[in-house]
C-alpha positions in Angstrom: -20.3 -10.9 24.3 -18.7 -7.9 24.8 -15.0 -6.9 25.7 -16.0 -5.8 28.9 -17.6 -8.8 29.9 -15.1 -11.1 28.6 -12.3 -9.1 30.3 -14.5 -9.5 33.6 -15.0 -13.2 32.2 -11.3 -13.8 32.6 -10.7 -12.2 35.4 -13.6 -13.5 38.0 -12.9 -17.3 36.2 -8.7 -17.3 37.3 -9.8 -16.1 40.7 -12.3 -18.9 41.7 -11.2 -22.9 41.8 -14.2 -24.1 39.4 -14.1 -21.6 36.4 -17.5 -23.4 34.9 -19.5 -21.7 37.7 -19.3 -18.7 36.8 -21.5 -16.9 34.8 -21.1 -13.0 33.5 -23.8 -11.0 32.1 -24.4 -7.5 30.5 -27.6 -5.8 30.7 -28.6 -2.4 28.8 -29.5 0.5 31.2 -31.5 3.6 30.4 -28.9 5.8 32.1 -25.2 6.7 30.8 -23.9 3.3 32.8 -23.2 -0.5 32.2 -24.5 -3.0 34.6 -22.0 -6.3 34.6 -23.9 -8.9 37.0 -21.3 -11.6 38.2 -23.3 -14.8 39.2 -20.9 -17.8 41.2 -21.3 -20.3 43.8 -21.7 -18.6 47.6 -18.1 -21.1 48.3 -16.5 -18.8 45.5 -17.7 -15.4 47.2 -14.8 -14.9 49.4 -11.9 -15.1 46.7 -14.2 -12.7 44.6 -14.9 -10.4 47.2 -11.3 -10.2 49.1 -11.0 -8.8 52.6 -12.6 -5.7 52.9 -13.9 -5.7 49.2 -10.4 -5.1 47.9 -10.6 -7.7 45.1 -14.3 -6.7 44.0 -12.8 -3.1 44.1 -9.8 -3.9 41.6 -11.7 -5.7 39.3 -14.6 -2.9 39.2 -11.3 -0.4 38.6 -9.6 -2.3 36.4 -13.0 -3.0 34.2 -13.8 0.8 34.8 -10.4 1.7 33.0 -10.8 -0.9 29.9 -14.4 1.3 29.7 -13.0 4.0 29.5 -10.9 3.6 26.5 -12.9 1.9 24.5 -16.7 3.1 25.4 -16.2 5.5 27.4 -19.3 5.1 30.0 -19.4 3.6 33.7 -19.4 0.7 35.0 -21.7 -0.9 37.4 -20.9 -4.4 38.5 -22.6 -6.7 40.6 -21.8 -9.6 42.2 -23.9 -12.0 43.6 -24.5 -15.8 44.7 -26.4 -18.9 43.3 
């Protein structure tokens, strides 16, 4: 596991009430970017998600700057529902 995906790990799991549905993934790309897939119960979208995507967008920013400094590509996360 990757420090990227631990760091999104952490974060996604102290935002949601059941931390053990989550599940965080990394998956190689052919272009210059990493995709991050977020997978968690549809109860546990809105706390991701925020009004008006401003949680999903802090996250993203906040995994986008820990790239930066250590792998220096971008980051493409996704988050969806089981």
């Amino acid at each position: 596991m990757t420090d990227l995906v631990l760091l999104t790990e952490t974060i996604v799991k102290s935002l949601v009430k059941d931390p053990e549905t989550v599940s965080v993934k990394q998956f190689e790309t052919d272009e210059d970017y990493i995709l991050i897939q977020i997978m968690i119960d549809k109860d546990a979208m809105g706390s991701i998600i925020g009004k008006q995507g401003r949680i999903a967008n802090a996250i993203r920013t906040v995994v986008q700057a820990a790239s930066f400094i250590g792998e220096n590509k971008k980051v493409r996360i996704n988050i969806d529902s089981f």
